[in-house]
N, C-alpha and C positions, 0 to 999 in steps of 0.2 A: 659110417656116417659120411654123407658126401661132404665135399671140400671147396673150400672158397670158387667161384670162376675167374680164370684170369685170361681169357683169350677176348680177342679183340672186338666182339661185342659187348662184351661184359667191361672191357676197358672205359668203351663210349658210353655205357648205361650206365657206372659208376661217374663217370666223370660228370656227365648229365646231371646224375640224379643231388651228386653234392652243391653240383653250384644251385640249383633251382630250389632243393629241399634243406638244404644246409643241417644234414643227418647226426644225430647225435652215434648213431650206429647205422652202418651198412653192408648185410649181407647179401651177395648176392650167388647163387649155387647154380649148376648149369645142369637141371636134368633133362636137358635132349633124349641121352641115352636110355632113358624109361621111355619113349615114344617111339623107337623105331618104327617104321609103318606106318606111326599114325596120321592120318591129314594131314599134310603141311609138311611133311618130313621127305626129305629128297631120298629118289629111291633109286636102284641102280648104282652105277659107278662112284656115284657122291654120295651115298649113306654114310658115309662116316664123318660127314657134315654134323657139326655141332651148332651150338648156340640159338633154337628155335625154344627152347620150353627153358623159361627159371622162375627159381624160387628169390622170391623177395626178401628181406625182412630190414623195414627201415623206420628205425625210431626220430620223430624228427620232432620240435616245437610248431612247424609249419604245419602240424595234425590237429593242433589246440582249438576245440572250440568246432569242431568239421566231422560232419557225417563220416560213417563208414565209407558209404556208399560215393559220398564226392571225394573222401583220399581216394579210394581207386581209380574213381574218373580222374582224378588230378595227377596220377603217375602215369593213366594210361595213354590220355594225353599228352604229357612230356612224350612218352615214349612212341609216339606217332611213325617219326619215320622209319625206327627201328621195325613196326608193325610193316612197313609198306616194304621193308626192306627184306623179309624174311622171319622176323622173330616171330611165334605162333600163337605164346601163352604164356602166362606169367599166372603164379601163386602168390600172393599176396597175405603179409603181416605188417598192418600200418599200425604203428600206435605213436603214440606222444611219451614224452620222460615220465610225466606223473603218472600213465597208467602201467607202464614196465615197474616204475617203483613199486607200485601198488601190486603188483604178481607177487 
């Protein structure tokens, strides 16, 4: 099972994401390492560059009442300059408290 991300993009997308979404949960997982080679991924002497592909999963009340489809835009949005900075691809698990209750 992968492991929380704690490196220093993952610092700034957490800190991000708390202040703007005020998360009742926030996971955030770093699977760079499942894309080696893939587009976007530094190849050469820097492959061992991390931090371009994560997994999401953030429960928030800021989801209440919002399209699937605008939470995405609305995280992928926050996370613009990260996109311009390098980051490549995010998986995404947006839900609200009542619908995790409900699972």
């Amino acid at each position: 099972m992968a492991s929380e991300a704690t490196g220093p993009r993952a610092q700034r997308v957490r800190k991000l994401l708390e202040e703007k979404l005020s998360p009742v949960t926030l996971e955030i997982v770093d699977e760079s390492d499942r894309h080696a080679g893939h587009v976007g991924r530094p190849r050469g002497p820097q492959e061992g560059i991390a931090e371009t592909h994560f997994r999401l999963a953030i429960v928030s009340e800021a989801f209440d009442g919002v399209s699937r489809v605008a939470r995405s835009r609305r995280v992928h949005a926050l996370l613009e300059p990260e996109f311009a900075d390098g980051l490549h691809a995010l998986a995404l698990s947006l839900r609200t408290p009542a619908e995790t209750a409900a699972r």
